[in-house]
C-alpha positions as CSV (number, residue, x, y, z in Angstrom):
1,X,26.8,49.4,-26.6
2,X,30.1,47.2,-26.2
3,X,30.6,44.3,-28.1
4,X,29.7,40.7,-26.5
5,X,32.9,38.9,-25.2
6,X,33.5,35.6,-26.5
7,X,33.2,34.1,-23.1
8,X,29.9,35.9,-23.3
9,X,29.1,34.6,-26.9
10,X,30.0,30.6,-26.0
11,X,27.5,31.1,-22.6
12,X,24.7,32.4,-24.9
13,X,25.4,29.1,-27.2
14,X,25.5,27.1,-24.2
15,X,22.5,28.6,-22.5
16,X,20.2,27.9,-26.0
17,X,17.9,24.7,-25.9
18,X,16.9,24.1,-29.0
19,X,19.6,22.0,-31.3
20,X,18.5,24.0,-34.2
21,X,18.5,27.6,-32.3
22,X,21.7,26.5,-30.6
23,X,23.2,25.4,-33.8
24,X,22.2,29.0,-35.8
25,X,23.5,31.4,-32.7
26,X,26.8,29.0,-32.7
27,X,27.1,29.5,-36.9
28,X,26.4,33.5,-36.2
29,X,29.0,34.1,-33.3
30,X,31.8,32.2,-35.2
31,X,30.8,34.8,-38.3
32,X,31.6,37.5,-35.8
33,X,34.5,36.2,-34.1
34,X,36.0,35.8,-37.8
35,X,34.9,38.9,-39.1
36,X,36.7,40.4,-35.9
37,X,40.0,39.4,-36.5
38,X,39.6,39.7,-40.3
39,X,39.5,43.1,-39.6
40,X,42.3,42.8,-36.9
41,X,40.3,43.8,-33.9
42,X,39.6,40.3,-32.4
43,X,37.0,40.3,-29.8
44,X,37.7,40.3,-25.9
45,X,38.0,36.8,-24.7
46,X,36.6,38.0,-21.3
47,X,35.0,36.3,-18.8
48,X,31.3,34.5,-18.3
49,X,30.3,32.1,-15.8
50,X,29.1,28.5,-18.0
51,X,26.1,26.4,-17.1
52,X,27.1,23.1,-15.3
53,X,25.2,21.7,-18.1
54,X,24.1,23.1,-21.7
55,X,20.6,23.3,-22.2
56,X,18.7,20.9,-24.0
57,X,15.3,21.2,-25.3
58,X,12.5,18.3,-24.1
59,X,12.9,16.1,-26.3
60,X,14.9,13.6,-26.7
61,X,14.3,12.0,-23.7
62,X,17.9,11.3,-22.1
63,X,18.5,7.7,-20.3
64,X,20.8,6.1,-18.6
65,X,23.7,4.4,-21.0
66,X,22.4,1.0,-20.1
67,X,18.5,1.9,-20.6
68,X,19.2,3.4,-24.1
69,X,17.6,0.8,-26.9
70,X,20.0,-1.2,-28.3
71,X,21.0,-0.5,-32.4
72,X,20.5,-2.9,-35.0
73,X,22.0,-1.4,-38.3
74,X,21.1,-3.7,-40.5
75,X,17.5,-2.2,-40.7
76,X,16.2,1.3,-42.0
77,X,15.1,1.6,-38.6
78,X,18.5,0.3,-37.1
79,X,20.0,2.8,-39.1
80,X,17.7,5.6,-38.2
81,X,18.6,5.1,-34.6
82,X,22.2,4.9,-35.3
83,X,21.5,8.4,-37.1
84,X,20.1,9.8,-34.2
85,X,22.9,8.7,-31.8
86,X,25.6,10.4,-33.9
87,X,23.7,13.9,-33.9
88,X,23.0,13.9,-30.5
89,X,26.7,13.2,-30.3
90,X,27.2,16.4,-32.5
91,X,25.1,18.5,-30.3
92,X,27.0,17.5,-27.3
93,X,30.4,18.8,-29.7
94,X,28.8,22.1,-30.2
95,X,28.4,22.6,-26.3
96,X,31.7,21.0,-25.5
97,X,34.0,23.6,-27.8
98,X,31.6,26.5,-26.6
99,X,32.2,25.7,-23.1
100,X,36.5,25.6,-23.1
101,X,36.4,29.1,-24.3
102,X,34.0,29.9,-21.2
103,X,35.1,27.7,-18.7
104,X,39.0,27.7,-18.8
105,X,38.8,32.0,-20.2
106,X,41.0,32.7,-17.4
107,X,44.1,30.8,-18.4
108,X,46.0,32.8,-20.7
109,X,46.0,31.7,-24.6
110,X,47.1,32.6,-27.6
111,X,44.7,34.1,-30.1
112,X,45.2,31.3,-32.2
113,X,43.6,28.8,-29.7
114,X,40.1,30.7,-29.8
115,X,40.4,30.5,-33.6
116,X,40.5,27.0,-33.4
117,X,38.0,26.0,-31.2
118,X,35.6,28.4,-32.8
119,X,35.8,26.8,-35.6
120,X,35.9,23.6,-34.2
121,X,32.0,24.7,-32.6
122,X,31.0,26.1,-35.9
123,X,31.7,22.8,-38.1
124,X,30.4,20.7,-35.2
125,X,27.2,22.9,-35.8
126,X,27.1,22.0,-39.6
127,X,27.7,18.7,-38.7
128,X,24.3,18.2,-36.2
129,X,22.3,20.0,-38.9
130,X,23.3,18.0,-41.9
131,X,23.0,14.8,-39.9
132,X,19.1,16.4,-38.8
133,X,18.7,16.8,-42.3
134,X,19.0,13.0,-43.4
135,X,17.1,12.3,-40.1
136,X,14.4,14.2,-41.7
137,X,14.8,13.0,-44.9
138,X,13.8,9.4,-43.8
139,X,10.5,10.8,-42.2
140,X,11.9,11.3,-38.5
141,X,13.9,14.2,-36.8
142,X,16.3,14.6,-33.9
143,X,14.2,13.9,-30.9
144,X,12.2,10.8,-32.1
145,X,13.9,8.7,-30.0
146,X,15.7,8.7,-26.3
147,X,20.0,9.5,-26.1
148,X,22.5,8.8,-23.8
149,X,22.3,10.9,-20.9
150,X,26.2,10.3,-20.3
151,X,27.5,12.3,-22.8
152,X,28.0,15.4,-20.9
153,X,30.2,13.4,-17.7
154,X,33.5,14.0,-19.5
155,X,32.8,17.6,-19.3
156,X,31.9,17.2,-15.8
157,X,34.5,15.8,-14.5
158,X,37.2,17.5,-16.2
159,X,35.5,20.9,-15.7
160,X,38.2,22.4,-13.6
161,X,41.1,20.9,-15.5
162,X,42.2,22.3,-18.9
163,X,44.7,19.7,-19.7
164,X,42.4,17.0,-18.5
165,X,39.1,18.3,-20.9
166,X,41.9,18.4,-23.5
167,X,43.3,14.7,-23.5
168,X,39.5,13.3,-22.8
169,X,37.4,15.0,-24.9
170,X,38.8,15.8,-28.1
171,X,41.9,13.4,-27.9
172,X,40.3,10.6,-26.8
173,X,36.6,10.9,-27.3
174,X,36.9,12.9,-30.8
175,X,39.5,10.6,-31.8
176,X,36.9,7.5,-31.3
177,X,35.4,9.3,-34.0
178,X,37.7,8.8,-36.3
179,X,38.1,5.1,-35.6
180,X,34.3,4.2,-35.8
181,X,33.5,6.4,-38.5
182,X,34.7,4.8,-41.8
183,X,32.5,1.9,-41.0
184,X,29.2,3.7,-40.6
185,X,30.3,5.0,-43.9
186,X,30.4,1.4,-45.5
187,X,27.2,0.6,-43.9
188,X,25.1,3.7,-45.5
189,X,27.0,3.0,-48.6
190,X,25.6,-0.5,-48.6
191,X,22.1,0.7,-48.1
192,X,22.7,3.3,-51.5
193,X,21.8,6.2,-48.5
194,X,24.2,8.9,-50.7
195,X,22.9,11.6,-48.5
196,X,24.1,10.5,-45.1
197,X,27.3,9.1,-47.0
198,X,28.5,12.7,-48.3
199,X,27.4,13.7,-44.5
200,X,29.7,11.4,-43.3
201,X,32.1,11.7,-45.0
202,X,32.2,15.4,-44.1
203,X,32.1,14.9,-40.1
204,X,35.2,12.1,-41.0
205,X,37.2,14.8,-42.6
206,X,36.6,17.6,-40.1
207,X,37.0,15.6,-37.1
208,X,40.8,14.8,-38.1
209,X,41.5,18.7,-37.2
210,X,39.5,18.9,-34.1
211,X,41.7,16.0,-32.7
212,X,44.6,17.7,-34.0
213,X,43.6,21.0,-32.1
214,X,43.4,19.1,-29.2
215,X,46.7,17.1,-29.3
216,X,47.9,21.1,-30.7
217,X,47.2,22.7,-27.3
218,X,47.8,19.8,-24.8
219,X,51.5,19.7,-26.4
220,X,51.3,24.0,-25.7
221,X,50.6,23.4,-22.5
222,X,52.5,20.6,-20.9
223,X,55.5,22.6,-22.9
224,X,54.3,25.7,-21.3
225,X,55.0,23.9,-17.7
226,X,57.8,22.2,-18.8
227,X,56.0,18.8,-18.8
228,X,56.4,15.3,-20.9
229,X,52.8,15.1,-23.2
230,X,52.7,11.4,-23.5
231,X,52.8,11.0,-19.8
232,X,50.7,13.3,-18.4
233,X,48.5,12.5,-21.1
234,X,48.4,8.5,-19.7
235,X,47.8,9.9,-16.1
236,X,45.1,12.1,-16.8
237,X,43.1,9.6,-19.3
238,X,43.1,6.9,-16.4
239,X,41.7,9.6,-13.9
240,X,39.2,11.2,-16.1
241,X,38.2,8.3,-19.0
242,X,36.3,5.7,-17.0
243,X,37.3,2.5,-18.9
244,X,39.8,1.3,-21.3
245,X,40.6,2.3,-24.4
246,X,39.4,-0.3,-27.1
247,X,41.0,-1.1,-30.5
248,X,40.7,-1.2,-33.6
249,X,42.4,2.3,-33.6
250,X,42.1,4.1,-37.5
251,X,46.3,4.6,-36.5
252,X,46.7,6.4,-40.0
253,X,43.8,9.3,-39.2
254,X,45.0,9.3,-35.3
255,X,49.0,10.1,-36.7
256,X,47.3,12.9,-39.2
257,X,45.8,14.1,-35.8
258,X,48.8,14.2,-33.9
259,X,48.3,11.5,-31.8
260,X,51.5,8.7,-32.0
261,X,50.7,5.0,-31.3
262,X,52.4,4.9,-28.3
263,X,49.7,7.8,-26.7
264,X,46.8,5.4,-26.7
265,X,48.0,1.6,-26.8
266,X,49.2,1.9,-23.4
267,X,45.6,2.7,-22.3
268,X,44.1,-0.6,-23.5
269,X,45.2,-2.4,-20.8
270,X,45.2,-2.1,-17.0
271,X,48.0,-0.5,-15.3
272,X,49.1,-1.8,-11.5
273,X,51.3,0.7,-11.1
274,X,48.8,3.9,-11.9
């Protein structure tokens, strides 16, 4: 029997409902990918047609941004919710680096990008289960409560532009990450929640290099075609991001990640001319 393409392996992932299933398959074909070019036979990219969205299993129920019950995170239950929000956030990551290697498999890469964004899935994968973990922990699970039903438009609308689903997703979406992270951190930490803390605190370092694989292969890219990053980068954020970009920006974690002041301040405000 031949051996599953990667394109093959990231549909399979994407095509799984359960978080938990989706999350195990996602941990096994990264193992294999790995393994594969351990031994210095890498896999086939190939070629596999993705879902226009990942499947998702009943629960939670998925609303409308505006309909989705408002946090308050000064309570357990506050902070439950908040919880919640972040995983289903995580799953959404899982789905989102599973589906570049499907969807854009047809634009020539080097090996190295695949290595990156396979690991980017996998530690998105740890991240959704040790944030289901503290969920359970506390008595409730992923699922208990509705999520935003939004989360998959970026892919959407950049699904037939690799340079646009790199500046949205992990350069400007990701990289919200890192600015909003440190203070859920100090939140947990006041409510002595250790566990969530240390899970935390492992999404906030991981994150830093998923941004940076973005901002890695945007930069390939617009060299590859002989184009300036920071302005193609501006362009394609004000046709793809719907909204402005809103400070405060973690401007130390953002530089680690690649990404130069003078990429995102410009999106903060309106631009006439664009």
């Amino acid at each position: 029997m031949l051996a599953k393409t990667l394109a093959e392996m990231a549909v399979e992932v994407l095509t799984t409902a359960d978080g938990r299933a989706k999350t195990a398959l996602s941990h096994a074909h990264a193992a294999t990918w790995r393994a594969a070019r351990a031994a210095g036979a890498p896999l086939a990219i190939g070629r596999a047609t993705p879902p226009d969205h990942p499947a998702r299993p009943e629960a939670p129920a998925l609303l409308d941004p505006r309909e989705v019950p408002r946090r308050r995170p000064g309570s357990a239950q506050g902070r439950a919710a908040m919880l919640h929000a972040v995983a289903h956030i995580e799953l959404n990551a899982v789905d989102l680096h599973w589906d570049i290697i499907a969807r854009f498999a047809d634009v020539p890469m080097p090996l190295g990008f695949y290595d990156d964004w396979v690991k980017a899935a996998d530690e998105e994968s740890k991240h959704f289960n040790l944030l289901c973990d503290c969920l359970e922990a506390q008595g409730s699970h992923y699922g208990a409560m509705p999520a935003h039903a939004g989360m998959w438009r970026a892919a959407s609308d950049t699904a037939t532009d690799f340079m646009g689903r790199l500046a949205v997703v992990p350069m400007v979406l990701e990289a919200r990450g890192l600015d909003v992270t440190p203070g859920m951190i100090a939140l947990f930490e006041k409510a002595n929640d250790a566990q969530t803390v240390a899970a935390l605190n492992v999404i906030y370092a991981e994150e830093v290099s998923h941004v940076a694989y973005g901002s890695k292969w945007f930069h390939f890219l617009c060299g590859r075609h002989d184009l300036d990053p920071k302005d193609v980068f501006h362009t394609l954020v004000r046709r793809y991001f719907h909204g402005l970009l809103k400070p405060p920006f973690n401007e130390e974690k953002r530089a680690e990640a690649g990404l130069p002041p003078d990429f995102y301040w410009p999106l903060t405000e309106d631009n006439p001319a664009a």
